[in-house]
C-alpha positions as CSV (number, residue, x, y, z in Angstrom):
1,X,16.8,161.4,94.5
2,X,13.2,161.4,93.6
3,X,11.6,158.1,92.7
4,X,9.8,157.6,89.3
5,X,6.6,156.6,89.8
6,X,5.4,154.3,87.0
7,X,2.2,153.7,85.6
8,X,-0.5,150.7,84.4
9,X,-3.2,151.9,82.1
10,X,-6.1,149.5,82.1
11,X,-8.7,150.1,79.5
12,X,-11.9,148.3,80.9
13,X,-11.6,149.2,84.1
14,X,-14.9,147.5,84.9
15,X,-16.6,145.9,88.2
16,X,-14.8,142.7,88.2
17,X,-11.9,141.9,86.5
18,X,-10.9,145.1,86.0
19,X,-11.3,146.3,89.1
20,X,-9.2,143.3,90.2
21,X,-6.5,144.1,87.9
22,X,-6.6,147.6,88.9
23,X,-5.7,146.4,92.9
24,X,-3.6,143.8,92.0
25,X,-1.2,146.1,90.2
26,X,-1.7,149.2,92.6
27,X,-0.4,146.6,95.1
28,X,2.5,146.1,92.9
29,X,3.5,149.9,93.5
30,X,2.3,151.3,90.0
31,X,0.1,154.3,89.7
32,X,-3.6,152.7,88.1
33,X,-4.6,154.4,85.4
34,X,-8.4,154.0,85.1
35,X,-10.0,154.2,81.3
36,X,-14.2,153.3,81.1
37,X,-16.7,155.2,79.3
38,X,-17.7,158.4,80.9
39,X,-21.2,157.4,81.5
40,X,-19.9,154.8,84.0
41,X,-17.4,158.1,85.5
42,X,-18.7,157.9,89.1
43,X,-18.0,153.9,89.1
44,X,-14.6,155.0,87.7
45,X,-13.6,157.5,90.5
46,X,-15.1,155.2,93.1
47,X,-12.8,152.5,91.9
48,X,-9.9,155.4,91.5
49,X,-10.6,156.1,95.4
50,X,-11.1,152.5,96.8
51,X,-7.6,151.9,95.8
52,X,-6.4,155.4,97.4
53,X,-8.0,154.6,100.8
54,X,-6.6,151.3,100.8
55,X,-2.4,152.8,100.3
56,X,-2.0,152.5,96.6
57,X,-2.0,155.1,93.7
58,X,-5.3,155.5,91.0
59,X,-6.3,158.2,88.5
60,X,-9.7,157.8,86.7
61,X,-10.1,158.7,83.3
62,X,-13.3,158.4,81.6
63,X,-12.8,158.5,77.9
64,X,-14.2,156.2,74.7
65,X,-11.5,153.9,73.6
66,X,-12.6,154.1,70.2
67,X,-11.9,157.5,70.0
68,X,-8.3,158.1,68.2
69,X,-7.4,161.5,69.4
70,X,-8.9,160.7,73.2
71,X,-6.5,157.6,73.3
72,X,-3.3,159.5,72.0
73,X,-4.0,162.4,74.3
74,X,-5.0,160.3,77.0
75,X,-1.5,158.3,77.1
76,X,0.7,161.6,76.4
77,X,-1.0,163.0,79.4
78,X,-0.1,160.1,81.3
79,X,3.4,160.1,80.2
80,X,3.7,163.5,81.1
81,X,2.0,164.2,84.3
82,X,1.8,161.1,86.3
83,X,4.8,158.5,85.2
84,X,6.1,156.3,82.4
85,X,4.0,153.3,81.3
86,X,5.2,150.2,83.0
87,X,2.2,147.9,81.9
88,X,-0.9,148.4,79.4
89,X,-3.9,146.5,79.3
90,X,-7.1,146.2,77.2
91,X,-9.7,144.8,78.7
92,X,-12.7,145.5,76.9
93,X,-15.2,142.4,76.5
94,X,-18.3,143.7,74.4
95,X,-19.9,140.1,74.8
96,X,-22.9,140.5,72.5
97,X,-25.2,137.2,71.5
98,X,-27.4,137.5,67.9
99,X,-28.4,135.1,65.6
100,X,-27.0,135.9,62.6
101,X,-29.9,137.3,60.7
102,X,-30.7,139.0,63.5
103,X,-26.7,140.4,63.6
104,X,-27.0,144.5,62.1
105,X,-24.3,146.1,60.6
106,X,-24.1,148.4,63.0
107,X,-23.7,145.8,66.1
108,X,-21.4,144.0,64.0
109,X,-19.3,147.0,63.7
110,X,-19.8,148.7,66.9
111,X,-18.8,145.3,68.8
112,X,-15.3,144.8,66.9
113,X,-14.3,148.7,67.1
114,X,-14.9,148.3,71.4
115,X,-13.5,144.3,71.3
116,X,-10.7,144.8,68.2
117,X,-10.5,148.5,67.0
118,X,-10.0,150.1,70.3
119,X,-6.9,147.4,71.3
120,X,-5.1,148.5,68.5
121,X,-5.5,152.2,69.4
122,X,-4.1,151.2,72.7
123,X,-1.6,148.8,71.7
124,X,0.4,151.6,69.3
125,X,0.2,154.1,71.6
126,X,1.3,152.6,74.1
127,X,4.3,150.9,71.6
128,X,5.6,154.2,70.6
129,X,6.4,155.5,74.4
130,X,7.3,151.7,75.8
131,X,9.6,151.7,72.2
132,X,11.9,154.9,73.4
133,X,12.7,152.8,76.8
134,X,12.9,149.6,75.3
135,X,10.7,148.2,77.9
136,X,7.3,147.7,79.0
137,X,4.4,145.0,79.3
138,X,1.0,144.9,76.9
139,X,-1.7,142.5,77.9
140,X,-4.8,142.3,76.0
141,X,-7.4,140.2,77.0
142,X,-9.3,137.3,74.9
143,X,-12.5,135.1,75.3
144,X,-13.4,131.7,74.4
145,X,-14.2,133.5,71.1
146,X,-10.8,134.5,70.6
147,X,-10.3,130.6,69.2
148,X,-13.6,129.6,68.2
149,X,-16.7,131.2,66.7
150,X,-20.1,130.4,69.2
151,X,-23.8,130.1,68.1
152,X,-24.8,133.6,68.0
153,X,-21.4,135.2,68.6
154,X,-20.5,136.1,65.0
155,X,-19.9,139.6,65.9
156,X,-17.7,138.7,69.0
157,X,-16.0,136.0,67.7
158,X,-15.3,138.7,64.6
159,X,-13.9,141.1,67.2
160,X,-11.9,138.6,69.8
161,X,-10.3,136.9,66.8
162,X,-8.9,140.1,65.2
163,X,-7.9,141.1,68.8
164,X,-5.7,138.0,69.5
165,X,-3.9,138.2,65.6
166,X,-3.2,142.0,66.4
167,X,-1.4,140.6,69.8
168,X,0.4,138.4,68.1
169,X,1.8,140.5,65.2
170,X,2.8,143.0,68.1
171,X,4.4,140.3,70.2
172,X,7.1,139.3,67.2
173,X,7.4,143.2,66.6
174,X,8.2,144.0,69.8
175,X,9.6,141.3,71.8
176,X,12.9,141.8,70.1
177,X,12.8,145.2,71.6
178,X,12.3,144.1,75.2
179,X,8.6,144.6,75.5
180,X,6.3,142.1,76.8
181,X,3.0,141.5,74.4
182,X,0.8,139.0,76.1
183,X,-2.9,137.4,74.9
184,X,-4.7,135.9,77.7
185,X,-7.5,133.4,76.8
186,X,-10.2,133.4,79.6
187,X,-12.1,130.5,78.7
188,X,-15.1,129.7,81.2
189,X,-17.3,132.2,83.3
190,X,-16.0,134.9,85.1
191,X,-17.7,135.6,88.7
192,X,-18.9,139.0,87.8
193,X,-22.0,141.2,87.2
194,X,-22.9,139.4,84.0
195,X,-22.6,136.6,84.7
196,X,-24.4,136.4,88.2
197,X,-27.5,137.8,86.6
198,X,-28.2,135.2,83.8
199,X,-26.7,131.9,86.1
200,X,-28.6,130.7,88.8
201,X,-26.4,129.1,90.5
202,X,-23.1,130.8,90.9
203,X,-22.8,130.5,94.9
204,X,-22.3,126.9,94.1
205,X,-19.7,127.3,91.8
206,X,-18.1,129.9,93.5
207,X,-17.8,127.3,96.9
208,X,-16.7,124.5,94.3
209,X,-14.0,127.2,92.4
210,X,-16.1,126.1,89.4
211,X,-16.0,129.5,88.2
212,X,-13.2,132.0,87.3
213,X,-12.5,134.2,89.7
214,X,-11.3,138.1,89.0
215,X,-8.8,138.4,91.8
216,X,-6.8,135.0,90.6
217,X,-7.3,135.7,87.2
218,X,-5.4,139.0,88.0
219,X,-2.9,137.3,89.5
220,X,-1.9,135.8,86.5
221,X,-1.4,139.3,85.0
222,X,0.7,140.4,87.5
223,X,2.5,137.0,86.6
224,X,3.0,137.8,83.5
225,X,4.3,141.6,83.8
226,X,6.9,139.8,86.5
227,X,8.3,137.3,83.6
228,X,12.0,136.8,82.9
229,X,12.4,137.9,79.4
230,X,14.4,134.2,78.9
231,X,11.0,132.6,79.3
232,X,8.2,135.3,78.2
233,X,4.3,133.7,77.7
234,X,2.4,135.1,75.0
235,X,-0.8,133.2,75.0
236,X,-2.4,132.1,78.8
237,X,-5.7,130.0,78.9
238,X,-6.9,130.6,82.3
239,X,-10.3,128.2,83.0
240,X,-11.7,126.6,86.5
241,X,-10.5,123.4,87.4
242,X,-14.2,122.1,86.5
243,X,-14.8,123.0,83.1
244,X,-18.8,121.6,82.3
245,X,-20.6,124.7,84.4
């Protein structure tokens, strides 16, 4: 008898910490599924492939996550041509920084439909096929500005906050129908892209684990997805050890 291969869908399937949640649960035996806007499609497939070469399963798929009808379609096709959805996460950051006269309408807007808007279209779809199992595992991934409201992060804070009330209102929804809804609060600096090109100093912190870093923080995912349902965490603050970087 043929095994059923599930599935993770990881919207933000970036250079870091996506990509590090994308091999942690490929090593877990799920088929990856990779969503990031199509413009960044070639860093998409060569994530899709990395994974390949190295014994797990991957399929990239660049889409917008705004975009209603590419979301449902994207999840139905998922569903039926490569395996039921075991594990859903959003991981879209949209870390924007403007004074607030300085803050447009149309930042303001576009920032909480990439950081809020596009985790909701996630979070149903991927509710109404986990909802016919009665199983599954949501993650959606918060910020600092999930709890508090920076200088200059109006528009973030905005976004992250709506993000983190949407994953609780799901959690007490759901949870009662055996599925997993988890908001993780990743408060300090990630080792990433980002954050390398503004901080001078991130060797240092790296050698000191001063700094978050996108394989351990991935590890707590997996962590979570492995939960006994007697003991389930909804909200995870995950910071380095040394917290004034």
């Amino acid at each position: 008898m043929a095994t059923i291969q599930k599935t993770c869908l990881i919207v933000g399937a970036g250079d870091d910490t996506g990509a590090a949640l994308a091999r942690a649960f490929a090593k877990e035996g799920l088929t990856v599924c990779l969503v990031r806007r199509p413009r960044h499609s070639d860093k998409l497939e060569a994530l899709a492939q990395s994974i390949i070469d190295r014994g797990g399963n991957a399929v990239a798929f660049p889409a917008d996550a705004r975009d209603e009808d590419a979301m449902i379609k994207l999840i139905e096709t998922i569903e039926a041509d490569i395996g039921p959805l075991e594990v859903a996460v959003f991981n879209i950051g949209a870390n924007v920084n403007f004074p607030i006269t300085q803050t447009t309408a149309r930042v303001y807007r576009k920032v909480w439909e990439m950081a809020g808007f596009a985790g909701f279209l996630m979070g149903r779809e991927a509710a109404r096929h986990m909802l016919l199992r009665e199983r599954g595992t949501i993650i959606f991934t918060g910020a600092t500005a999930s709890l508090r409201g920076g200088k200059g992060y109006s528009a973030f804070a905005g976004a992250k906050h709506a993000l983190r009330a949407l994953a609780q209102s799901m959690a007490r929804e759901l949870g009662p129908k055996n599925i997993h809804v988890a908001h993780t609060l990743i408060d300090g600096a990630i080792d990433s892209t980002f954050i390398r090109d503004i901080l001078p100093n991130v060797d240092d912190l790296r050698e000191d684990d001063a700094i978050l870093n996108p394989d351990h923080i991935a590890q707590a995912y997996v962590m979570l997805h492995n939960q006994p349902r007697s003991a389930w965490t909804h909200e995870l603050d995950l910071r380095p050890w040394k917290e004034n970087w």
